[in-house]
Each structure stands twice: as C-alpha cells, then as structure tokens.
Steps between C-alpha positions, in 0.01 A plus 500: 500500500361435121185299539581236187846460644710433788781757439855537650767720459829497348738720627783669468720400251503718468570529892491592829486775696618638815403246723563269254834661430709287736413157377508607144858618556637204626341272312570567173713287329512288789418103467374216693519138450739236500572153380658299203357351193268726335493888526231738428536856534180690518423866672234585741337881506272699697306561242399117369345368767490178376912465530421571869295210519723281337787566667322514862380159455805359323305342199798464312741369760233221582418402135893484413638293824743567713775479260380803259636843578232813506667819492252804587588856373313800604399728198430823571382606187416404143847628410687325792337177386595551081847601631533155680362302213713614274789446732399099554458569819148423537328231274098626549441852580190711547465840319236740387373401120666815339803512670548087346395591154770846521753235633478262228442768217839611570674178535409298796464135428215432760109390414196543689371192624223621736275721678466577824284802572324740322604855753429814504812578665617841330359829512602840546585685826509800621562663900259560751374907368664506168296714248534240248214320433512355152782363252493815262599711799837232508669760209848662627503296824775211646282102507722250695451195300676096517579501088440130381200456737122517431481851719741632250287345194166629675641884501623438153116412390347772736731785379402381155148507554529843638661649201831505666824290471808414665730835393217699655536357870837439654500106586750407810611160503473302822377238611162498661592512852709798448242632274253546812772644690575767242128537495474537868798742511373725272797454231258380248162643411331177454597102472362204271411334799469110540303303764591412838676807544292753352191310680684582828628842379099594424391369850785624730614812303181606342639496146277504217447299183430703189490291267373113498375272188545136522549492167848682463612212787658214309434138633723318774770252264697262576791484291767194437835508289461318188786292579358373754168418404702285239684355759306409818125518337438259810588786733342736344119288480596407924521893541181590309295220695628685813340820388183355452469322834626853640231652269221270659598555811536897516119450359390264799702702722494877469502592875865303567588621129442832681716370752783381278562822368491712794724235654742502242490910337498633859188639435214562765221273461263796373746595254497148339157425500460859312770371230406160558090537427472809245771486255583158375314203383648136488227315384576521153655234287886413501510466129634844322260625187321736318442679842860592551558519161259801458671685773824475292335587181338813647885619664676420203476806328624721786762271532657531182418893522700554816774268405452223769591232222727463199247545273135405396602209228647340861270575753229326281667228397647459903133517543352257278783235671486591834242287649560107556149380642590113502643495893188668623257278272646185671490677864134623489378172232 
C-alpha cells in the first residue's frame, strides 16, 4: 500500500483469467436493466472498480426513478468497450487512455470526459522457469497480446525502449484471457499481461513479471459518444456524480472494495486485495489533463511508427480535441 495514497486496482480490461473465465464469457455483451422513459447505456469492467461500485449500489437507477432504463454491458477489454461505442450500443464506456486516443485518431467520434484510476495494470509475463529475464531477450519469440488495449500499448513502449519493435517479436492477437491461457500452455513465449489475471497467474502459477513501469500504463478513461454528450448532457453529469460517490466510497471502504471485486471477478480474496492494494490508485481527480495528456504525447511517436493510426497530422489533432473536461468539472465542483 503507497503511504500518500489509498490505492486500488483496476483490472482486467483488459480481463480475466481462468477463474474469471466463466463470468467473463457469459457476460459479455450481456445487459441488465429495464424500464421506459429514459435509457442510458453504460459498461461495467473488472478492471474500473469504480463501475463495480456503481452498478452494485444502483446509483444510477436511484437518481433516475423508476421509469429510466439502465442497461449494464460487461467490457472485457479496452477494445470490447471502443467496439461498443462505436456501435451505439453503449453511451459511457471505460477504456485505457491510449487505446481512446488510437480510437478517435482513426475515426471514432467519442471524448474523454473523465478519470477513473491511475493503474499499473500492464506488464510483461513470462512462465514459471523461462530463461527470459529482460525485454531485449523478447527478439525472435511469439507475445500474446489484446491489440487496442493498454497491455498491447505497454509492449509497444517496452519493445521500443529496448531497441526492438514490433517486426522483431511475433504479436498473437487475443484477448487477455486467452492470452494467459496461451501463456500457460506454452504456445506463446510470453504475454502483455493485465491485472486480475496476471495477479492470479503470478500467485497460483508462479509466473513472473519482467517488465513493470507505471509510466508506460495509460490512465483509466471514461469515454462517451459525442452525440450523446450533445444530446443527454443531463445523463451524462448524473453518471459522473455516480463515479465520484463510488470514488469516495472505494476510499472509505477498501476492505468491502476488496470484497466487491472478488465477489464479482471470481477472484479469491488474496488475489484481489493483491490487485486491489498495489497496482491502482483512485484517489486522483476525475477531471482529464496534462497528466494523461503526457502519457499520449510520450506514445505518440511509436504510434505513428508502427502504424496504429492514420497518420501523425491526425493523431495530434484527435489529440488536441479529445478531452471534454466540462461533465467532470460540474461532478467533482
């Protein structure tokens, strides 16, 4: 636990992992909610733990009445949750900070409205007795990696550092579950892992981390279609004030937080407090800035050098439009 800050973790969005496999499975795309009137369409993931919250305690359904309709959709990654924004159907949904900014430098018409985590919830993983120790030693081998997600982004960045780039590993596409799996099996040589699973694939199969640094992990986003903000703004501020009651009271209450998440991942209790206290804080401030914005600045470059958007003349102008900070100035004013 980080002495300045109460810390929790996001989690897998990047997401879950054998024993979370099952619920993962058949929740996606699945909804809850029901009702006439109004509709809001927002996703819940393992890895914000503040959607948890605000879907356990059914913020939304009491602020709208009985007459509003909340529909619930399970993301189970950054990708998963783009994919349904830009299919309408979810209105709000939660992503890693790169995999938002890729999404709307190639198209997407979604903003950032606000943050809310700051994770470390990528690194990268190797088996119990591999030989490889360090990211250099990554040349000629296969990396199971979610593209679109902030694993994906963090190998991107640690390759990079290393000297290396993407034509000199091979990069299998899947999505983090079946990343661990491949892992596990042996069909890959290592995995850019995200939390819960790779927190339970470190304590129950004795699989190793490599390679961390916080600051290759891009923040927790939430993320609204611009049509919508245009359209229900008053939906949109009734969400955000949810987040920061959930925010508060994940702060107040980290040992039911705890709880939550093992509750609703399938995780043992151990397993989330490990994600839960180490790798995430959620104390920070709802409002996107010059904090999130750095991250993007610094990933840019590979971006545009291993083709993940159009071009740089987008991706910099998708970047200098992408945040709307008005909804979360009103929430946390």
């Amino acid at each position: 636990m980080r002495s300045t800050k109460k810390t929790f973790t996001a989690i897998a969005g990047f997401t879950l992992l054998g024993v979370v496999l099952a619920g993962c499975a058949s929740g996606e795309g699945s909804t809850e909610g029901s009702g006439s009137g109004t509709t809001i369409n927002l996703d819940y993931a393992y890895w914000n733990p503040l959607s948890l919250v605000v879907r356990d305690q059914k913020c939304l359904e009491n602020k709208l009445g009985p007459d509003a309709t909340v529909n619930w959709v399970l993301s189970t990654g950054s990708n998963k949750a783009n994919e349904n924004l830009n299919a309408e159907a979810i209105d709000i949904g939660s992503t890693a900070g790169v995999a938002s900014f890729v999404a709307r430098a190639n198209g997407a018409a979604i903003k950032t409205i606000g943050v809310f985590s700051q994770p470390e919830w990528a690194a990268i993983v190797v088996p119990s007795g591999s030989t490889i120790t360090g990211v250099e030693q990554l040349a000629g081998t296969k990396i199971a990696a979610t593209k679109g997600t902030d694993p994906y982004f963090f190998l991107l960045q640690a390759l990079n550092e290393a000297g290396l780039s993407e034509s000199d590993v091979e990069i299998i596409n899947l999505q983090h579950s079946d990343g661990q799996a491949a892992l596990a099996r042996g069909d890959v040589d290592a995995w850019a892992g995200l939390d819960p699973i790779m927190a339970t694939t470190e304590v129950k199969d004795g699989a190793q981390l490599i390679y961390r640094n916080i600051a290759f992990n891009s923040y927790g986003v939430l993320n609204a279609r611009e049509k919508f903000l245009v359209e229900q703004p008053q939906l949109v501020d009734q969400a955000l004030n949810c987040y920061e009651q959930a925010r508060a009271w994940i702060i107040e209450n980290p040992e039911d937080a705890a709880a939550l998440l093992a509750q609703e991942a399938s995780l043992e209790p151990a397993i989330a407090a490990k994600v839960l206290n180490e790798r995430t804080v959620v104390d920070g401030s709802l409002v996107p800035g010059d904090a999130q914005r750095q991250v993007l600045e610094t990933i840019l470059p590979i971006l545009v050098s291993e083709a993940q958007v159009r071009s740089e003349e987008e991706a910099r102008a998708a970047l200098n439009s992408l945040y709307d900070t008005s909804f979360a100035e009103r929430a946390t004013s």
